[in-house]
C-alpha positions in Angstrom: 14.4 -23.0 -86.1 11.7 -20.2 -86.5 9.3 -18.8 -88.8 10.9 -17.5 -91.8 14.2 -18.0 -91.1 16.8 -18.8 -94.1 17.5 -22.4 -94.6 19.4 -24.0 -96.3 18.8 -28.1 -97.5 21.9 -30.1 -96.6 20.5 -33.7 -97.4 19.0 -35.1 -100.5 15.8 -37.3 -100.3 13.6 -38.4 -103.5 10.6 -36.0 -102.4 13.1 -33.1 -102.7 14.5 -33.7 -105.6 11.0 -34.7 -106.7 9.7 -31.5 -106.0 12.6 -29.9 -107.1 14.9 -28.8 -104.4 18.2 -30.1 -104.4 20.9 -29.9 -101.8 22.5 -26.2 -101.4 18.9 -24.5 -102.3 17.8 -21.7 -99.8 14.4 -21.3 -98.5 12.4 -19.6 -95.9 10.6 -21.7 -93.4 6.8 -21.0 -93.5 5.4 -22.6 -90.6 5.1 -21.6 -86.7 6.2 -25.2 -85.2 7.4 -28.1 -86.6 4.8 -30.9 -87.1 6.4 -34.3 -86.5 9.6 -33.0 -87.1 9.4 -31.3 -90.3 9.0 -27.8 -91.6 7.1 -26.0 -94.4 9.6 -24.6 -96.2 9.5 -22.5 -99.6 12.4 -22.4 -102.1 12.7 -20.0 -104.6 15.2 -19.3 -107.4 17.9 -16.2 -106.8 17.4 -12.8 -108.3 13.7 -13.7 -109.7 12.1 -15.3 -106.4 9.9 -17.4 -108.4 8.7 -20.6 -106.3 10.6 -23.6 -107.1 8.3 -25.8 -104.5 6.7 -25.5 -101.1 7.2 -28.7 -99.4 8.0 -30.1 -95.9 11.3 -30.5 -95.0 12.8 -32.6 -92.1 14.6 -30.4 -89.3 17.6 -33.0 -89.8 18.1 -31.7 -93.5 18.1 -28.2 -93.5 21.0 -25.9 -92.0 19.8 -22.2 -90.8 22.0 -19.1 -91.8 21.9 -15.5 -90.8 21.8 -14.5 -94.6 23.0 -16.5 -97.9 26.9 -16.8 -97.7 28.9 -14.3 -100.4 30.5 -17.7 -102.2 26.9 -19.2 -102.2 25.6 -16.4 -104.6 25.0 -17.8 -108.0 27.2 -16.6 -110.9 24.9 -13.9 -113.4 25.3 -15.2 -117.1 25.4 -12.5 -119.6 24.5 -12.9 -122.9 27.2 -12.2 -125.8 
């Protein structure tokens, strides 16, 4: 793992979902090096990229992909 690669969370914990990141949110790591283990990573909400939390995230629980995968890509909702 490596500054600002694409991560995705894979295990739950009460200071994610505290924070609110739940499991299959994306992020981008934010740190250098780990620091006992754990990353800074920020998630942020698809098409607006406004922050949903910048928190530390155990290696152990995030998954890194090359980009987001085509089935991941939240559905648009258009208004009637």
């Amino acid at each position: 793992m490596k500054y600002l690669d694409l991560v995705e969370l894979i295990n739950e914990k009460p200071a994610y979902t505290k924070a609110g990141v739940k499991v299959g949110d994306f992020g981008a790591v934010m740190s250098e090096n780990a620091i006992n283990g754990k990353w800074q990573v920020v998630f942020s909400e698809f098409y607006t990229g406004k922050d949903i939390a910048d928190i530390m995230v155990n290696e152990c629980d995030l998954k890194v992909h090359n980009s987001v995968p085509k089935d991941r890509y939240p559905k648009i909702k258009h208004s009637s």
